[in-house]
C-alpha positions, 0 to 999 in steps of 0.5 A: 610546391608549384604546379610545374614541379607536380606535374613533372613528378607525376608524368614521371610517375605514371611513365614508370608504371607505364614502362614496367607494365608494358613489361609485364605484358611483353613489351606490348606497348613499346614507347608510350611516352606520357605527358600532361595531357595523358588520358588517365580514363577513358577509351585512349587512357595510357593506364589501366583502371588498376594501374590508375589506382596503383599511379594515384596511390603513388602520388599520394605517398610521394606527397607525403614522404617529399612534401609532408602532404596528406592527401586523399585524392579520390573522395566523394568530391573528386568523384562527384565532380561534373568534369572529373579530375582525373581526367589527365595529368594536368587536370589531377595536378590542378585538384591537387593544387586545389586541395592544398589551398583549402583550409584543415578542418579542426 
């Protein structure tokens, strides 16, 4: 997979669990469009922190199922991180495209 493919994915992604939220609260927060360089944390996050596990978790499985990748994205290394990787879209895909070059533990 390239990066280009996965952050496409995953804008796509988060951009439905920001449309059905947006629902759930009324319509509150009408046209949020997503993109890369989102914020995914932070006071201009696009997501709630429950939404941000619910869009990580969802990542996770798309990989899985569509890429017979299996990730665990948020570890003790992702947290420890002095720049944290999910600081947007662009830089999760990055950790994600890291992740998939380090070699299996046997």
């Amino acid at each position: 997979m390239q990066k280009p493919e996965l952050v496409a994915m995953m804008t796509e992604l988060l951009q439905s669990l920001v449309d059905q939220a947006s629902l759930e609260e009324g319509g509150q927060n009408p046209g949020v469009r997503v993109a890369a360089d989102s914020p995914l944390i932070g006071d201009q996050a696009v997501v709630t922190s429950m939404n941000l596990v619910s869009f990580i978790a969802d990542v996770e499985s798309t990989l899985a199922e569509q890429h017979d990748l299996s990730l665990t994205l948020v570890s003790e290394k992702a947290l420890s991180r002095k720049n944290s990787p999910f600081r947007t879209i662009d830089t999760l895909a990055d950790y994600v495209m890291e992740l998939t070059l380090e070699p299996v533990a046997s």
